[in-house]
C-alpha positions as CSV (number, residue, x, y, z in Angstrom):
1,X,191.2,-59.8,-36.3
2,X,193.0,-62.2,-38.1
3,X,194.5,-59.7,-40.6
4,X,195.2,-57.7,-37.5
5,X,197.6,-60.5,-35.5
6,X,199.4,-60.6,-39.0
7,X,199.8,-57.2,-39.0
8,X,201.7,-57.2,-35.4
9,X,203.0,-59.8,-36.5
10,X,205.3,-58.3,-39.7
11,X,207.0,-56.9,-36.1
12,X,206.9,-53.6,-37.5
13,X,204.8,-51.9,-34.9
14,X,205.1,-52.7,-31.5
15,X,201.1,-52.1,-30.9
16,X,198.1,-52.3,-33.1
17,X,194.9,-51.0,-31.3
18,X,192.0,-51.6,-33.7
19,X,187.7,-50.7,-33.4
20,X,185.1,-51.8,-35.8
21,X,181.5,-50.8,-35.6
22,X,178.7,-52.0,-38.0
23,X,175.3,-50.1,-38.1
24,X,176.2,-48.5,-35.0
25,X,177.4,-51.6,-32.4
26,X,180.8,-52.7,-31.7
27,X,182.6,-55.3,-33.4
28,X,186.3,-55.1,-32.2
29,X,187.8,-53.7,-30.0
30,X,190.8,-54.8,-29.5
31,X,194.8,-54.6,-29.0
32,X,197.7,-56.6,-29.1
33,X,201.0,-55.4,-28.6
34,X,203.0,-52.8,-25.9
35,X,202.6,-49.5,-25.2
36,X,206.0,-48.8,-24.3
37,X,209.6,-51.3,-24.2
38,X,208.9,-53.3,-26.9
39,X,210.4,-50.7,-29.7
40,X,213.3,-51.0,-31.9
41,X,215.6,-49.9,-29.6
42,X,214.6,-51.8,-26.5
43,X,215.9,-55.1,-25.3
44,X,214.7,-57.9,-23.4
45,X,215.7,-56.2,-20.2
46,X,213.4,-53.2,-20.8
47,X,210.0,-52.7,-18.7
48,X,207.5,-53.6,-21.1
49,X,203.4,-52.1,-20.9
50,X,201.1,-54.1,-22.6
51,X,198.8,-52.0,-24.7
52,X,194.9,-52.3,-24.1
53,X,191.8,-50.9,-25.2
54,X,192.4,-48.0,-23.5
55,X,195.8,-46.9,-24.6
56,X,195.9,-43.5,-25.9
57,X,198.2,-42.8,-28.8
58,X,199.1,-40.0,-31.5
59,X,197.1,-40.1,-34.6
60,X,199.4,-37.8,-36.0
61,X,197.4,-36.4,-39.7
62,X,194.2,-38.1,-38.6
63,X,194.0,-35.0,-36.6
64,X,193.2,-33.3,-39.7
65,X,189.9,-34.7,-40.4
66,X,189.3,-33.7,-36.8
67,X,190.1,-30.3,-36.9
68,X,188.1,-29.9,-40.5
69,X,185.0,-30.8,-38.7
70,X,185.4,-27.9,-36.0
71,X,185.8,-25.4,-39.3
72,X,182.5,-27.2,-40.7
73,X,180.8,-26.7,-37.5
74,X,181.6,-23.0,-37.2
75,X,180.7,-22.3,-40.6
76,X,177.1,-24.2,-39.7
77,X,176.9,-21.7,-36.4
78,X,177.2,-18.9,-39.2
79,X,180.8,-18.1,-38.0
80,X,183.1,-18.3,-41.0
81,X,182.3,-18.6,-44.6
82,X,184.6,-21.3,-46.0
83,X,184.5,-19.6,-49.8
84,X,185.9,-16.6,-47.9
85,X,189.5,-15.4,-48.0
86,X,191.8,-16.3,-45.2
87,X,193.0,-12.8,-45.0
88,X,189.5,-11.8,-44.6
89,X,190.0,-13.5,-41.0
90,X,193.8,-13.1,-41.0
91,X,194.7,-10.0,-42.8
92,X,198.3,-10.2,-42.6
93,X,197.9,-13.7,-44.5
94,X,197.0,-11.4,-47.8
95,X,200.8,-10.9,-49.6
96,X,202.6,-12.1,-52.2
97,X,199.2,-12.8,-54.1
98,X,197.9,-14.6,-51.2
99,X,195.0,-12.3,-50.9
100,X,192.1,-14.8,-52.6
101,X,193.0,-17.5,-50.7
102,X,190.0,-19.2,-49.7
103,X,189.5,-21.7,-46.2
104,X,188.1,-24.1,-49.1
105,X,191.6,-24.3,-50.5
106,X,192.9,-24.8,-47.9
107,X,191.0,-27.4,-46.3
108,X,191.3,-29.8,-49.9
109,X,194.7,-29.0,-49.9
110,X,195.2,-26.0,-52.7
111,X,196.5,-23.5,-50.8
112,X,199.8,-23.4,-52.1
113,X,201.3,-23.4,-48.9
114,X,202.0,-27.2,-48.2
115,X,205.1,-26.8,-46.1
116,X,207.1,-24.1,-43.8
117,X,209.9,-22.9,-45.3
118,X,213.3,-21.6,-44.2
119,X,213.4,-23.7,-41.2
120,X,215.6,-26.6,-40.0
121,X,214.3,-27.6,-36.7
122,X,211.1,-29.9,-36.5
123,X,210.4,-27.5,-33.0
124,X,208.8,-25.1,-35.0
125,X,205.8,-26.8,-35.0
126,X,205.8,-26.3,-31.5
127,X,206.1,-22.3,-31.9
128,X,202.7,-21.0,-33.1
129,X,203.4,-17.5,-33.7
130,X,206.6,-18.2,-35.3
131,X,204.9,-20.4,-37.3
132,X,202.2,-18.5,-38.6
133,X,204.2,-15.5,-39.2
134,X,206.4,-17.4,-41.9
135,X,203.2,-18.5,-43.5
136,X,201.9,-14.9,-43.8
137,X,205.2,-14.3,-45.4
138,X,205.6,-17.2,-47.4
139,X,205.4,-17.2,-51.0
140,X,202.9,-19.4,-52.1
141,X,203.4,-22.5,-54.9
142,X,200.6,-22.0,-57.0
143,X,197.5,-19.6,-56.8
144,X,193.6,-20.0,-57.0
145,X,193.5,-23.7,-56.1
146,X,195.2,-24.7,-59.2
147,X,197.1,-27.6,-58.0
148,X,196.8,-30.0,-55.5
149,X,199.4,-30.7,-52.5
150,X,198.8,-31.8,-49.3
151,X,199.8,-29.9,-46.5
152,X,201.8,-31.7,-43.7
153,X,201.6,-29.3,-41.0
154,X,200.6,-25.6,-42.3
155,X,197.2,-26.1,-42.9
156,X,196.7,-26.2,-38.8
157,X,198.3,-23.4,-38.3
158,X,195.7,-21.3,-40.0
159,X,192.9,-23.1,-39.4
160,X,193.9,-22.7,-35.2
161,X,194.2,-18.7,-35.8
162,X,191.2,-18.6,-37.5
163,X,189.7,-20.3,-34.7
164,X,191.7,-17.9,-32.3
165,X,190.3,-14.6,-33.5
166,X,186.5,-15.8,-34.9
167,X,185.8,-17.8,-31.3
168,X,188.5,-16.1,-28.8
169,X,189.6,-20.2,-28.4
170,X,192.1,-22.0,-29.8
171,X,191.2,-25.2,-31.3
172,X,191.5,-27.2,-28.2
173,X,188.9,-25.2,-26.3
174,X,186.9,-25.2,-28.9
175,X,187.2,-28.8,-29.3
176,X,186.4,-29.4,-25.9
177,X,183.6,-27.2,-25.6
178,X,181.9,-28.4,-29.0
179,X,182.9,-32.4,-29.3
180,X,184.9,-33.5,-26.4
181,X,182.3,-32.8,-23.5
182,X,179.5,-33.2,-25.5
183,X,180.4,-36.5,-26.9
184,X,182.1,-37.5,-23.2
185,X,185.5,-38.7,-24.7
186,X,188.1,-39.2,-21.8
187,X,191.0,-39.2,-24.3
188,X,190.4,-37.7,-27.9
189,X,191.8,-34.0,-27.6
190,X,195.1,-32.1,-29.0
191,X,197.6,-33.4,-27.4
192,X,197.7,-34.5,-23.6
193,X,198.0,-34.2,-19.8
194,X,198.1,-35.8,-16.4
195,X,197.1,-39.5,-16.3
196,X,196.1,-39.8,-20.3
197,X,200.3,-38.7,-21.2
198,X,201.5,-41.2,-18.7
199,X,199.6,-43.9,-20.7
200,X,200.6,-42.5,-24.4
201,X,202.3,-45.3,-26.3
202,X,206.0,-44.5,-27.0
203,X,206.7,-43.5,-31.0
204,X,210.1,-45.0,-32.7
205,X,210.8,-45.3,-36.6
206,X,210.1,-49.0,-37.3
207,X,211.3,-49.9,-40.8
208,X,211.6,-46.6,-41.9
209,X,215.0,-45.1,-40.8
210,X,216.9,-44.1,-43.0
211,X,214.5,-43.5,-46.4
212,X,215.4,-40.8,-48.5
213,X,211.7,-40.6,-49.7
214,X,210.4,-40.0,-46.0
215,X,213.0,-37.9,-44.5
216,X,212.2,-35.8,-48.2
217,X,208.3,-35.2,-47.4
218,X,209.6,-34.4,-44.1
219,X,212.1,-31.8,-44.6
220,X,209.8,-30.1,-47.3
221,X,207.1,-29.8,-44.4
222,X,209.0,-29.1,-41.3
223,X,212.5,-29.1,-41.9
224,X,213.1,-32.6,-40.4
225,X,214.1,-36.1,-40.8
226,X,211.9,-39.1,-39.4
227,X,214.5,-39.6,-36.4
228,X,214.3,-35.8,-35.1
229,X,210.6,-36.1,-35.6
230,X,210.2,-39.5,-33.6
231,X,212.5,-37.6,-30.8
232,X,210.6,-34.7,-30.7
233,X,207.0,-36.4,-30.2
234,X,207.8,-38.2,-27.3
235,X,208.5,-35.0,-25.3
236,X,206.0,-33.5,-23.0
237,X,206.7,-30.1,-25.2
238,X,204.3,-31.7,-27.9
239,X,202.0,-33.0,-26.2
240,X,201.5,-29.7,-24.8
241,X,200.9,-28.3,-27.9
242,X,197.7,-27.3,-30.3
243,X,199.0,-28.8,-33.5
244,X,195.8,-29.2,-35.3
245,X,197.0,-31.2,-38.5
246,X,199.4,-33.3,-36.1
247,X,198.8,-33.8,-32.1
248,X,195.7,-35.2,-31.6
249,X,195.6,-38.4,-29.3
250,X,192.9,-40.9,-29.0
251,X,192.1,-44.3,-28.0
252,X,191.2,-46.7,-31.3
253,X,187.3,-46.6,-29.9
254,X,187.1,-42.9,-29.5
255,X,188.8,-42.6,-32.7
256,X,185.7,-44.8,-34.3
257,X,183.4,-42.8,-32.1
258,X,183.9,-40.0,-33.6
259,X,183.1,-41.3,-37.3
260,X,180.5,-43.0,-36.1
261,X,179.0,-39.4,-35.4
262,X,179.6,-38.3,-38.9
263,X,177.7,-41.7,-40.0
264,X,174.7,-41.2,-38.0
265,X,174.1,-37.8,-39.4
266,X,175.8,-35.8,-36.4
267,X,173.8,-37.7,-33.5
268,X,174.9,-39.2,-31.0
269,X,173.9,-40.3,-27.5
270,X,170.9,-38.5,-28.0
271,X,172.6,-35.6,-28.9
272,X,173.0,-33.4,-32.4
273,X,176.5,-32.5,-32.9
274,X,176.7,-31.5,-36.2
275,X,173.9,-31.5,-38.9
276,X,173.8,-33.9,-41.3
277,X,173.8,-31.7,-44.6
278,X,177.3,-30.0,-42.4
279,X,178.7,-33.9,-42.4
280,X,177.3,-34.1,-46.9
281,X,179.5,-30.5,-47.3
282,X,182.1,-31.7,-45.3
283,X,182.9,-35.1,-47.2
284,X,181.9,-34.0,-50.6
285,X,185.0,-34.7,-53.1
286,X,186.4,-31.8,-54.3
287,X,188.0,-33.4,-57.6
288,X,188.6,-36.6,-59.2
289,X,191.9,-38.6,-57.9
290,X,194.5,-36.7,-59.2
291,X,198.8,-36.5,-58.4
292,X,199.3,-34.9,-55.0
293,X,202.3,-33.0,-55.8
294,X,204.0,-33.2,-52.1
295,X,202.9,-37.5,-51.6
296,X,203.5,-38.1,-55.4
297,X,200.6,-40.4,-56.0
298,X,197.1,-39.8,-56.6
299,X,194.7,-38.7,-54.0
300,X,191.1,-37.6,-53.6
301,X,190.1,-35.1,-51.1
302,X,186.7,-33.5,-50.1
303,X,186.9,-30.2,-47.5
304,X,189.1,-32.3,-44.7
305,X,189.1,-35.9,-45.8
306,X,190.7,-38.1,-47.6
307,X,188.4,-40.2,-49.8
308,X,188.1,-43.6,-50.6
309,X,187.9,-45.2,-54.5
310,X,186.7,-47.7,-57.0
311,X,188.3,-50.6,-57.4
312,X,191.0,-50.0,-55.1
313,X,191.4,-46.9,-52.7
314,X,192.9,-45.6,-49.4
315,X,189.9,-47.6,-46.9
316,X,189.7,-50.9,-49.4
317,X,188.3,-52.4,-52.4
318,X,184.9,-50.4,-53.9
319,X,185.3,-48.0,-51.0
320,X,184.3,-45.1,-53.2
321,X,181.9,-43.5,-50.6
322,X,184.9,-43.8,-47.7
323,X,185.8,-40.8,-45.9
324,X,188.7,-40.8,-43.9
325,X,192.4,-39.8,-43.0
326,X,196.0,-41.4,-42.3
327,X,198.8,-40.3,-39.9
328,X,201.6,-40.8,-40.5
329,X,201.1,-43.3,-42.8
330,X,200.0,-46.2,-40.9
331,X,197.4,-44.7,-38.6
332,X,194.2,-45.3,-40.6
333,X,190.7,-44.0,-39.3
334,X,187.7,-43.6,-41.7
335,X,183.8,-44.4,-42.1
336,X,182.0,-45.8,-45.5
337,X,178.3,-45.6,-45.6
338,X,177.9,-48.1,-48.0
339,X,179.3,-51.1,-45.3
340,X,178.1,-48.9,-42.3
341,X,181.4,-49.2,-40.7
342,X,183.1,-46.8,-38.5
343,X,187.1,-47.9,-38.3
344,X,190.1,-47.0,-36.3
345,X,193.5,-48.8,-36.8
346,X,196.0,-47.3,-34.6
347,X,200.1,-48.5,-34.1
């Protein structure tokens, strides 16, 4: 907790809420901070909410994770095959040499799709159908999983239209139906509503403004630079969304929850969720650590995750069994079963 009160304390992010279970039982759970008034552009005059436990905040590309696991559970119900094409499930998907394709590649980030071109407005993440379409059309980077580059936003997208047509839900109602309920989370869902969006904590740039390197990645993905992203997530229009690689918005327990799950071999409260050799497929590495072409430093992924490494990785020192995922950089949520730790550090 220590480390924790000197991260708030660098006064780069206005809130740090932060869960740790060992073996099951809860460490921390804790926050320190404000949910809303205490951001860059506040001043001492400003109404200021103190964050708790229970704040609910975007977790931004930890979503992804998230969303991987609804895939691997379909997949276990004998609904999709992830070796098979997307077009096989989206035909129109199947152009410009697009047509082998797999979900695999997808999911570890070889589909050659890692941003939406052609676009200058971060709102089109907001716009599924417009969205997908220039994805069907897009010409992709590299073919047959060749190369590695991690899609931003894009990889949602398909993954939610798979859902769409295999299920007849989109990913939130299949969420729901499969995880949410099941699990009883109060808060952990795409996007938000009601009393959970009057509590969200308020997003601003700390630090970051004006860096060439960020509004880059940015552009590349969405067509936008960190300021029109920060504007446009703290409008109801995205939390109404189902951005599956982006929206989803938890509470730091919830978030640890969840991985939890995964540690326990899918069980939890008496209930199986998943089965365990779903959670071995899910996490298995799908290469070494290797230059991500769109981050531009070396990553390892399995079918959803980001792993950990040996001596030094993403969740530590010797975290090489670590399974995990970042949003937007400093959102961290991950489990290793070596430690039998279950983590969420949300700001």
């Amino acid at each position: 907790w220590s480390a924790v009160e000197g991260l708030y304390r660098t006064g780069y992010y206005p809130a740090v809420m932060f869960c740790l279970r060992r073996e099951g039982k809860v460490v921390f759970n804790r926050a320190i901070g404000h949910a809303r008034g205490n951001g860059p552009d506040d001043d001492a005059g400003t109404p200021k909410v103190r964050a708790t436990v229970r704040t609910p905040t975007c977790i931004f590309s930890a979503s992804k994770a998230i969303s991987a696991m609804v895939m691997h559970r379909m997949e276990e119900k004998g609904e999709i095959n992830l070796l098979n094409p997307i077009s096989h499930y989206i035909p129109e998907f199947g152009k410009h040499g697009k047509e082998r394709t797999t979900i695999y590649h997808l999911l570890s980030h070889r589909a050659g799709i890692p941003g939406i071109e052609g676009v200058e407005d971060a709102r089109v993440v907001l716009d599924h159908a417009q969205s997908l379409q220039l994805l069907c059309d897009a010409e992709p980077k590299h073919l047959f999983g060749r190369r590695q580059a991690y899609h931003a936003i894009t990889g949602g997208v398909i993954l939610n239209e798979i859902v769409r047509r295999v299920s007849g839900m989109d990913m939130r109602k299949a969420w729901r139906a499969w995880f949410k309920e099941p699990m009883g989370f109060k808060v952990l869902d795409y996007g938000a509503s009601g009393a959970v969006l009057a509590k969200v904590t308020e997003q601003a740039p700390t630090g970051i403004q004006g860096c060439r390197i960020v509004d880059d990645f940015l552009r590349d993905a969405i067509g936008a630079t960190i300021d029109e992203v920060s504007e446009l997530v703290n409008t109801g229009d995205f939390y109404r969304a189902v951005i599956p690689s982006g929206n989803m918005v938890s509470t730091a327990e919830e978030a640890s929850a969840f991985y939890q799950m995964l540690l326990d071999g899918g069980r939890w409260n008496g209930r199986q969720i998943l089965r365990p050799e779903t959670i071995q497929r899910a996490t298995m590495e799908v290469g070494p650590h290797q230059f991500d072409r769109t981050v531009g430093m070396p990553l390892r992924f399995s079918q959803g995750f980001m792993l950990g490494g040996a001596p030094f990785g993403l969740f530590g020192a010797k975290s090489h069994q670590a399974y995990g995922h970042v949003g937007l950089v400093n959102n961290i949520t991950w489990a290793d079963p070596e430690r039998q730790i279950s983590v969420a550090l949300l700001v």
